[in-house]
ZALOFI-551509 format. One record per residue: residue number from 1; x, y, z of N, C-alpha, C in turn. Coordinates in Angstrom, 1 decimal. Example, Ala and Ser with C-alpha at 12.3 -4.5 7.8 and 13.67 -1.06 7.14 Angstrom:
REM ZALOFI-551509
REC    nr   n.east   n.north     n.up   ca.east   ca.north    ca.up   c.east   c.north     c.up
REC     1     13.2      -5.7      7.8      12.3       -4.5      7.8     13.2      -3.3      7.8
REC     2     12.8      -2.2      7.1      13.7       -1.1      7.1     12.9       0.0      7.9
***
This chain:
REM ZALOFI-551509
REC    nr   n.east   n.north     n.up   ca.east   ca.north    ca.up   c.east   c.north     c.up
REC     1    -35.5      67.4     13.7     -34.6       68.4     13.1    -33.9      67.8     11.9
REC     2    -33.6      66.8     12.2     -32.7       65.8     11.1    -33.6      65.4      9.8
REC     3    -34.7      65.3     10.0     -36.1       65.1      8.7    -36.0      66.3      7.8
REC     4    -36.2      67.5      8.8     -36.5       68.9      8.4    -35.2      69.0      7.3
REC     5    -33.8      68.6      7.6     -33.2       69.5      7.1    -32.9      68.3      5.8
REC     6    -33.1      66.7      6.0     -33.1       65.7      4.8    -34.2      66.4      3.5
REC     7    -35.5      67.4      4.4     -36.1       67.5      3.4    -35.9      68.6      3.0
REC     8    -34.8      69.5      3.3     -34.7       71.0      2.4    -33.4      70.7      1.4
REC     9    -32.6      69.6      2.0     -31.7       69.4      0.9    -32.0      68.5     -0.4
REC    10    -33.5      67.3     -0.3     -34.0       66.9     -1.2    -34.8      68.0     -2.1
REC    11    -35.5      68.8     -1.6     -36.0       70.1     -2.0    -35.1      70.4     -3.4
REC    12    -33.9      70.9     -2.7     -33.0       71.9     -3.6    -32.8      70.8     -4.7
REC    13    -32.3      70.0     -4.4     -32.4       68.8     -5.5    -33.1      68.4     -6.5
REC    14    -34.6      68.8     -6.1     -35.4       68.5     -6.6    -36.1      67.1     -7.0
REC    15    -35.8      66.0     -5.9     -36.7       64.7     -6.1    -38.1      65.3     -5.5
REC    16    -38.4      64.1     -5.8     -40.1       63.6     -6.2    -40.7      63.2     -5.1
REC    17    -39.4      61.7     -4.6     -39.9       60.7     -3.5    -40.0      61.5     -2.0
REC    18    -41.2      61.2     -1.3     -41.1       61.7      0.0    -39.8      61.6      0.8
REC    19    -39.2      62.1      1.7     -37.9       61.8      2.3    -38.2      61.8      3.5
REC    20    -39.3      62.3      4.0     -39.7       61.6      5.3    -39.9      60.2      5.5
REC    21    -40.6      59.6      4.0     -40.8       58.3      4.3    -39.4      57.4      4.4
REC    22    -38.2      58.0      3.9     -37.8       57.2      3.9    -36.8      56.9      5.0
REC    23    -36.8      58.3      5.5     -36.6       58.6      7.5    -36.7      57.9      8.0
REC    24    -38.4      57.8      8.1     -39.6       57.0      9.1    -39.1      55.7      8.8
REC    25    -38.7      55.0      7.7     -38.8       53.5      7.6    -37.3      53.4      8.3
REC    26    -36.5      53.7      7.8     -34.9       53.6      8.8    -35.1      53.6     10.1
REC    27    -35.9      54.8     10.8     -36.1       54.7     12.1    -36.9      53.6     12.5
REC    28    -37.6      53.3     11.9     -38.7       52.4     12.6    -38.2      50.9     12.1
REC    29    -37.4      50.3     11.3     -36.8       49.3     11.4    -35.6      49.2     12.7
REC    30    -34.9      50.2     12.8     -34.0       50.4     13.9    -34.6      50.6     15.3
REC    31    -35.4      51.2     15.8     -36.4       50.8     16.6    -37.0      49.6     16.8
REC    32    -37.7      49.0     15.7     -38.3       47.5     15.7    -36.9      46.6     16.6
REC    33    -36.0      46.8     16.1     -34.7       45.7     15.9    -34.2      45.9     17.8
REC    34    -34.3      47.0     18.2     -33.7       47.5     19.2    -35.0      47.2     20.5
REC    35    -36.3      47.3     20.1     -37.1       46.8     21.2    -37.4      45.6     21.2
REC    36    -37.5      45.1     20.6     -37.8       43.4     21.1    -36.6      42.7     21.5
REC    37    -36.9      41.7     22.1     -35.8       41.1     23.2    -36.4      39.8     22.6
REC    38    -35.3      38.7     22.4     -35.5       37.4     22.2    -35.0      36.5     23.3
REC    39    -36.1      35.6     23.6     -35.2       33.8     24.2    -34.5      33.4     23.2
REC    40    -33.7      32.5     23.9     -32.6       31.6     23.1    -33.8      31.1     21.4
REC    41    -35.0      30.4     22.9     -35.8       29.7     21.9    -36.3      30.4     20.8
REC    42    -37.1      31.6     21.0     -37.5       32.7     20.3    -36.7      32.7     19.0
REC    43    -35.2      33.0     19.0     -34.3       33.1     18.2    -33.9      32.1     17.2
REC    44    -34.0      30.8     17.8     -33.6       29.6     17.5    -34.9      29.6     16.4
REC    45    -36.4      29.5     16.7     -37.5       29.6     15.8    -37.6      30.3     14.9
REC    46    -36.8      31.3     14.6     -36.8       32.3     13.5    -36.0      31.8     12.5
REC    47    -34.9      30.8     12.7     -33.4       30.7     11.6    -34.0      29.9     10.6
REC    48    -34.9      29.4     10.5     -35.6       28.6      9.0    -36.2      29.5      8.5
REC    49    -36.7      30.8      9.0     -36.7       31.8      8.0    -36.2      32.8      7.9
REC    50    -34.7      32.7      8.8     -33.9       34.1      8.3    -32.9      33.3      7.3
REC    51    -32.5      32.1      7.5     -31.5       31.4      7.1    -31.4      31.5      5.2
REC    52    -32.0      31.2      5.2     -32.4       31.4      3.2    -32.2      33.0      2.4
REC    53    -32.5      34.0      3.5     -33.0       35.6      3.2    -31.2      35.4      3.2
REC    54    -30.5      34.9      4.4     -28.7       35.6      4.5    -28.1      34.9      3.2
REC    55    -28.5      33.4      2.6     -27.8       33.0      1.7    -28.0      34.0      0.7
REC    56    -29.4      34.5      0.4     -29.6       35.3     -0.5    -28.6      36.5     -0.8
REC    57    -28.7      36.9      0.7     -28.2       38.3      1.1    -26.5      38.4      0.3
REC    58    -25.8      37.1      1.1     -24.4       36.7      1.0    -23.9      36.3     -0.3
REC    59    -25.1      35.5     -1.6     -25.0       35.6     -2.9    -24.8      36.9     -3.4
REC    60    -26.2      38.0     -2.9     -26.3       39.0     -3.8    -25.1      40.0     -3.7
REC    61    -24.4      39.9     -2.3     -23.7       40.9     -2.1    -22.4      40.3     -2.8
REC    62    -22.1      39.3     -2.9     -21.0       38.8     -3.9    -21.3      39.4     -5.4
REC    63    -22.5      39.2     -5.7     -22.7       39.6     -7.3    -22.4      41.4     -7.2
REC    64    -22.7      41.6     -6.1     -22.8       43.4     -5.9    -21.4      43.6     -5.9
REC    65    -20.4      43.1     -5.4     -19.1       43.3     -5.5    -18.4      43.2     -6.6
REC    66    -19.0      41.6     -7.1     -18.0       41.8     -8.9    -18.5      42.7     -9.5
REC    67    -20.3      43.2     -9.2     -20.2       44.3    -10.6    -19.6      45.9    -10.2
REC    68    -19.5      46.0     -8.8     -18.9       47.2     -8.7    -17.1      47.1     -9.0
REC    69    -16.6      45.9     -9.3     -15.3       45.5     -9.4    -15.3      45.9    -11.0
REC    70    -16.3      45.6    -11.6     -16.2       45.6    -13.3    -16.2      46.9    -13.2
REC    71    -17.1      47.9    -12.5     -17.3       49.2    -13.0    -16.2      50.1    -12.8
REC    72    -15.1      49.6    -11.5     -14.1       50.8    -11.3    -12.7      50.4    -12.8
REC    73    -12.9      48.8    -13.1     -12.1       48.6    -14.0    -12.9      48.8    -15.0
REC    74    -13.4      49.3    -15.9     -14.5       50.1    -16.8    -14.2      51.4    -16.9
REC    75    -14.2      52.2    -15.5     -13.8       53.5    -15.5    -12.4      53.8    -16.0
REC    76    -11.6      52.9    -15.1      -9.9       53.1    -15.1     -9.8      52.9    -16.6
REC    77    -10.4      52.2    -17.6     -10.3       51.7    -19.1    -10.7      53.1    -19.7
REC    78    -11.9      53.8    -19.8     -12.6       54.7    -20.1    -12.0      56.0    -20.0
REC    79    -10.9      56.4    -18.9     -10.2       57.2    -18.8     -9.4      57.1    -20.0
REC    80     -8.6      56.3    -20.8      -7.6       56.4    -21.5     -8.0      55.7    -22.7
REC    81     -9.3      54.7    -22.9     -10.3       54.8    -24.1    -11.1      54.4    -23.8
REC    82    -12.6      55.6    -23.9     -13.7       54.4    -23.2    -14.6      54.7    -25.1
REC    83    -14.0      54.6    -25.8     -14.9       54.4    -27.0    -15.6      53.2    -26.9
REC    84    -16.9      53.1    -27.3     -17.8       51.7    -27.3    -18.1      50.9    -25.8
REC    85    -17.4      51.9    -25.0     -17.8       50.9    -23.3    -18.9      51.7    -23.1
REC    86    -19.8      52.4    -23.1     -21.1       52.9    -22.7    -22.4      52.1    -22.4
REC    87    -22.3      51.1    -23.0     -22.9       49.7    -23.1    -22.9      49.2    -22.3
REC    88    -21.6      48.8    -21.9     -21.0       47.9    -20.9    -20.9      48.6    -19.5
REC    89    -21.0      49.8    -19.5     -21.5       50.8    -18.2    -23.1      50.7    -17.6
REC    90    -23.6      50.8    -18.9     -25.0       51.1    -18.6    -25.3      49.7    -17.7
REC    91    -25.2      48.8    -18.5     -25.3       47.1    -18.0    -24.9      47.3    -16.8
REC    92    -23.6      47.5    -16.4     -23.0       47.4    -14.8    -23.9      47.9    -14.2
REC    93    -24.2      49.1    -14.4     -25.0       50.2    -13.2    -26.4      49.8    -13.1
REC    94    -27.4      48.6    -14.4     -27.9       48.3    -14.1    -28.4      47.1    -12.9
REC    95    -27.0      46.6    -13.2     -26.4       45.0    -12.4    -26.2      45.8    -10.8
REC    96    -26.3      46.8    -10.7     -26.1       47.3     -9.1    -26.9      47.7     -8.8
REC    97    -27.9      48.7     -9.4     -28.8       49.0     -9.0    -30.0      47.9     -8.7
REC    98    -30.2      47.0     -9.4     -30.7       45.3     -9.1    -30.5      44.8     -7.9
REC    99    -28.9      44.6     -7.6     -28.7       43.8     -6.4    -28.4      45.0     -5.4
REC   100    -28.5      45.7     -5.6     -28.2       46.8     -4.3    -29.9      47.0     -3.9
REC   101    -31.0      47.0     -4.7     -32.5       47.4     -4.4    -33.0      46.1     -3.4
REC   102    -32.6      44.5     -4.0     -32.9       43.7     -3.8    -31.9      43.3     -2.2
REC   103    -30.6      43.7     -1.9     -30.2       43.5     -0.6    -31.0      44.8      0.1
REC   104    -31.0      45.5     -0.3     -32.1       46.5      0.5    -33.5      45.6      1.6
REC   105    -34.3      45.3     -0.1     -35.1       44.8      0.7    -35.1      43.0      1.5
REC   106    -34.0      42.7      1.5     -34.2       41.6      2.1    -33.9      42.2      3.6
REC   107    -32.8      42.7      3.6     -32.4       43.6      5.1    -33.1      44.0      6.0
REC   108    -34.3      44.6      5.0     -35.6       45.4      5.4    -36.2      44.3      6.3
REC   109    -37.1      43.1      5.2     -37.1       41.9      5.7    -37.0      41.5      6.8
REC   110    -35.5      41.3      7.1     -34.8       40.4      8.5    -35.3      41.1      9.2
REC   111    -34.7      42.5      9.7     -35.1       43.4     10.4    -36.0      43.9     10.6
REC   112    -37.2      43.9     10.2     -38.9       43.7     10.5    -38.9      42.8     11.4
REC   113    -38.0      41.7     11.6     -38.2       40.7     12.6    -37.7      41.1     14.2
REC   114    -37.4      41.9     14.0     -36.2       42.7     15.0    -35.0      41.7     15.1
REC   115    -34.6      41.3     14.1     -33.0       40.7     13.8    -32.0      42.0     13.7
REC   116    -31.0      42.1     14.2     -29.9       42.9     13.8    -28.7      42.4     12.4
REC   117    -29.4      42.6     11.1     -27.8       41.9     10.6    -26.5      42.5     10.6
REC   118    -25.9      41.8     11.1     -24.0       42.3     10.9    -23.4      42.4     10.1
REC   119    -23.4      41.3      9.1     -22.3       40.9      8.4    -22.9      40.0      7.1
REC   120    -22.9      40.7      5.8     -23.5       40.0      4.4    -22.7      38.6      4.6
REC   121    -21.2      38.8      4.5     -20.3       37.6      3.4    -20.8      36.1      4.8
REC   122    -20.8      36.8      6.4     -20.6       35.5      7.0    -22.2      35.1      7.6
REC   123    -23.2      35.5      7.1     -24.3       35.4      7.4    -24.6      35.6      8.7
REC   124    -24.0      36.7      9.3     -23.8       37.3     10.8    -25.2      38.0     11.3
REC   125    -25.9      38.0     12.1     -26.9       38.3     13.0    -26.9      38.0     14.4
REC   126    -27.8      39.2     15.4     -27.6       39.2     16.3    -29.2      39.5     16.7
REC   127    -29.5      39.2     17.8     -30.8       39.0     18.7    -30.6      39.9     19.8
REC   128    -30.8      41.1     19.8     -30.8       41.1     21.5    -32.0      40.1     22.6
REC   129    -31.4      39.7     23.4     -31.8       39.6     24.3    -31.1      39.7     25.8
REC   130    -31.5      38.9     27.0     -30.8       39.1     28.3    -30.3      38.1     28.4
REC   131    -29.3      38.3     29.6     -28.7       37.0     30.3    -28.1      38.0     31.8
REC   132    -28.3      36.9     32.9     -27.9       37.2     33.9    -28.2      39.0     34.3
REC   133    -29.7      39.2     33.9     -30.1       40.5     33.9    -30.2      41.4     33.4
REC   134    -28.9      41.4     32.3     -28.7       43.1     31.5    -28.8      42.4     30.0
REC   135    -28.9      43.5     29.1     -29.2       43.1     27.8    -28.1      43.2     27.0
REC   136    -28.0      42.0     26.2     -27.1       41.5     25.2    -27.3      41.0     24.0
REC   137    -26.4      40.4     23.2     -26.5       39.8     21.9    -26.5      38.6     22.0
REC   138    -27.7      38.1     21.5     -27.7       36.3     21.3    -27.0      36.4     19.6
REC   139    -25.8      35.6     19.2     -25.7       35.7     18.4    -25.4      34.4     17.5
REC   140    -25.6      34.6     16.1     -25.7       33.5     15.0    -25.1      33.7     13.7
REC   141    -24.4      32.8     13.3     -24.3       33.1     11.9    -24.4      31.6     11.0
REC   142    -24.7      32.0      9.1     -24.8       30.8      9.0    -23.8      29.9      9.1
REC   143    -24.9      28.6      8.9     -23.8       27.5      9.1    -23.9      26.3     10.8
REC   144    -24.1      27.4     11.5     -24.5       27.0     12.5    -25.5      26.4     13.4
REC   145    -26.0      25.1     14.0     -27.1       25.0     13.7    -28.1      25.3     14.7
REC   146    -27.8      26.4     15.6     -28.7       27.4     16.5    -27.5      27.8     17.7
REC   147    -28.5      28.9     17.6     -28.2       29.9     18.3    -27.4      29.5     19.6
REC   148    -26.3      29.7     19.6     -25.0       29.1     20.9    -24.0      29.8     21.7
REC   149    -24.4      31.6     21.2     -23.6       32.5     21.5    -23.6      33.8     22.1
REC   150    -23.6      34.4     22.9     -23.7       35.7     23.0    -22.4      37.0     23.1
REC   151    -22.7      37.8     22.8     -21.2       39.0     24.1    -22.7      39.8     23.9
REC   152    -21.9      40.7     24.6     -21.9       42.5     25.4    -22.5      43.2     23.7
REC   153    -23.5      44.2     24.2     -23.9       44.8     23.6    -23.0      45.9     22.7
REC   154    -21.7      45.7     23.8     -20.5       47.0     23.4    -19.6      46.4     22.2
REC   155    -19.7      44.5     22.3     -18.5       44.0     21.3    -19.2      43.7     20.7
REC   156    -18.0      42.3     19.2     -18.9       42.0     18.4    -18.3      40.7     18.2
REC   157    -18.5      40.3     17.2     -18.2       38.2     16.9    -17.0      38.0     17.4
REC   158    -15.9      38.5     17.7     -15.1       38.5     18.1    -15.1      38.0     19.7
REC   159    -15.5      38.8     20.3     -16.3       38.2     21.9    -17.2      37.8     22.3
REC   160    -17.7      36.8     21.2     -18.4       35.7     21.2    -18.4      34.8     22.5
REC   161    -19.3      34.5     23.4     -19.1       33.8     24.4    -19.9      32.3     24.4
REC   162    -20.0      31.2     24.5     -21.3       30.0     24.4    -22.2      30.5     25.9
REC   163    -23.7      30.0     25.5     -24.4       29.9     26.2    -24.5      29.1     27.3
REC   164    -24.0      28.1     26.6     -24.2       27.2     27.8    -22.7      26.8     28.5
***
């Protein structure tokens, strides 16, 4: 029902791009992310190649913030004279659309792996898997040099617990 009604409001709009697909790929990365269950070890095998995608992630989203920082002080200027800043707009919004497409697909990426990411700035991810029966968060962030932590599916880094 939720597709049907993404696609009568893209409709009225008039885009081009399918809007189912881009349903389908949301759901089915969040799906992917939510059925697989990791071992410690499982988890631990994956960080040499998630590890590089979060530094990425945690650069780009720094650059995504100064340029959305230039653009609201751009605006705030523009209100009271934006003569000759149209330039310097266009450039910003191209500087976001860049790193906003490019953290897209790295996200995409992780989570093709069934990684959960949490958190750009602290290189935060989470694994479900089990312990003592019920299902939980193995969790990691960078820096760290494997996977040492879990909570409850209900909390988050905060009720971080060690494995061992």
């Amino acid at each position: 029902m939720q597709a049907s009604l993404q696609l009568d409001k893209n409709e009225r709009r008039g885009r081009r791009e399918p809007p189912l697909l881009r349903a389908h790929s949301t759901v089915w990365h969040t799906v992917s992310a939510m059925t697989r269950r990791f071992s410690r070890e499982e988890a631990d095998a994956l960080l040499p190649e998630i590890a590089p995608r979060l530094v990425q992630l945690r650069d780009l989203k720094r650059q995504n913030d100064e340029a959305r920082s230039a653009v609201n002080e751009l605006q705030d200027t523009m209100k009271t004279n934006g003569h000759g800043l149209d330039t310097d707009m266009s450039r910003l919004s191209r500087a976001l659309q860049s790193t906003g497409a490019a953290i897209k697909g790295l996200i995409e990426r992780v989570t093709s792996l069934g990684v959960e990411v949490k958190d750009l700035e602290m290189g935060l991810v989470d694994f479900r898997g089990e312990r003592d029966g019920h299902e939980v968060y193995l969790c990691w962030k960078l820096g760290e040099e494997r996977v040492a932590f879990w909570h409850e599916l209900n909390t988050g880094y905060a009720s971080r617990q060690p494995l061992d």
